[in-house]
N, C-alpha and C positions, 0 to 999 in steps of 0.2 A: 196182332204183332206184325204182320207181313206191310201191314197200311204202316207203322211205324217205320219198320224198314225199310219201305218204298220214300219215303218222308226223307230220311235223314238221306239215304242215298241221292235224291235231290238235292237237297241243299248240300252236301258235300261238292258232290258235282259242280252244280251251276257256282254257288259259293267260292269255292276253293282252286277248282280247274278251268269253266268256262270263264267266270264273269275276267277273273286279272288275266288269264291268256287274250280277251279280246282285246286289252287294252291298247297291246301291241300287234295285232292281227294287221290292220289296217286301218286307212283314213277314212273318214267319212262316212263312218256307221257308228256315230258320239249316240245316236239315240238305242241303238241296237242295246252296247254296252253301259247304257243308265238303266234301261228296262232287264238285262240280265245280271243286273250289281242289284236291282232292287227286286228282285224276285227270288236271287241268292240269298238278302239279307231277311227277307220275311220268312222264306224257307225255315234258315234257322233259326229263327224266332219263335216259329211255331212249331219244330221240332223240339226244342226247350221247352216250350210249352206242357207239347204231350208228353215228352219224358218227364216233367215234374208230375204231368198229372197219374202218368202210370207208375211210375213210382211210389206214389201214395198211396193209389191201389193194391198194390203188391206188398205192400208193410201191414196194410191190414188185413190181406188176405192171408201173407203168412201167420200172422200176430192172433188168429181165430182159428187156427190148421190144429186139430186134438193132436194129430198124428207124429208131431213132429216132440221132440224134450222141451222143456219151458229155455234151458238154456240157448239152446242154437233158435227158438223164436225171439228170445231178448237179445241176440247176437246180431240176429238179422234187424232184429228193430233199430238196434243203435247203428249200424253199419249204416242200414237206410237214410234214417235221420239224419247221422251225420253227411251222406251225399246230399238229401233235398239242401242242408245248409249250408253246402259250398256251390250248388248250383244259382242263387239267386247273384256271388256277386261275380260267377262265370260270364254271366250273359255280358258284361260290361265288359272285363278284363279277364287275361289269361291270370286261371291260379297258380300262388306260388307252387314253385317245387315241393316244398315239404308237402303241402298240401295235398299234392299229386300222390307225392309215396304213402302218405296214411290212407287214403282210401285207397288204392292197390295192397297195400298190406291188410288191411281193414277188410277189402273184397276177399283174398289169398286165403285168410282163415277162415270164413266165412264159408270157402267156396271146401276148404278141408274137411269142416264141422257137418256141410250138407252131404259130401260123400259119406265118412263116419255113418249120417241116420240114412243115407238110402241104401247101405249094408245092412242094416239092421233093419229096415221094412224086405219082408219074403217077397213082396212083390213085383218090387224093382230090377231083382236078380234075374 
């Protein structure tokens, strides 16, 4: 998880803060700002990557968990699914709004339902 976050903190970075601040920095460093626009753009490309792929790890790790009610496993599986299915046309374009608030709303209960069971495992207390 930390390589993950090392990841996207990159590409945020370089992506979002460095690569369009250089554009106005100064003259005559066009190849500086090509080589940090495109190491921005691979960044998140491959942070998209990994987050679809650990996402898909994580639906089946929780979807095999005895410990957890079948409901908040099938909660999490559809919340799941439905983010892998807005992430494919993310990479391209920003999602609509609505789209945004269903899966924030979608995560919100999800995130309610998993408090709920870690009250209820003695262990987590």
């Amino acid at each position: 998880m930390r390589a993950v976050a090392a990841l996207a903190l990159g590409a945020t970075v370089l992506g979002r803060a460095v690569g369009p601040a250089l554009r106005g920095a100064r003259e005559g460093i066009e190849r500086v700002i090509v080589v940090a626009g495109l190491v921005g753009d691979v960044l998140s490309q491959l942070y998209a990557l990994v987050g679809i792929g650990l996402t898909i790890v994580l639906i089946w790790s929780i979807s095999r968990e005895r410990r957890l009610g079948v409901a908040s496993r099938a909660l999490a599986t559809v919340v799941g699914a439905l983010s892998l299915a807005t992430m494919g046309p993310a990479l391209h374009d920003p999602l609509p709004e609505r789209a945004g608030i269903a899966l924030g709303a979608g995560s919100g209960v999800l995130a309610l339902v998993a408090a709920f069971e870690g009250l209820r495992v003695a262990r987590t207390r």
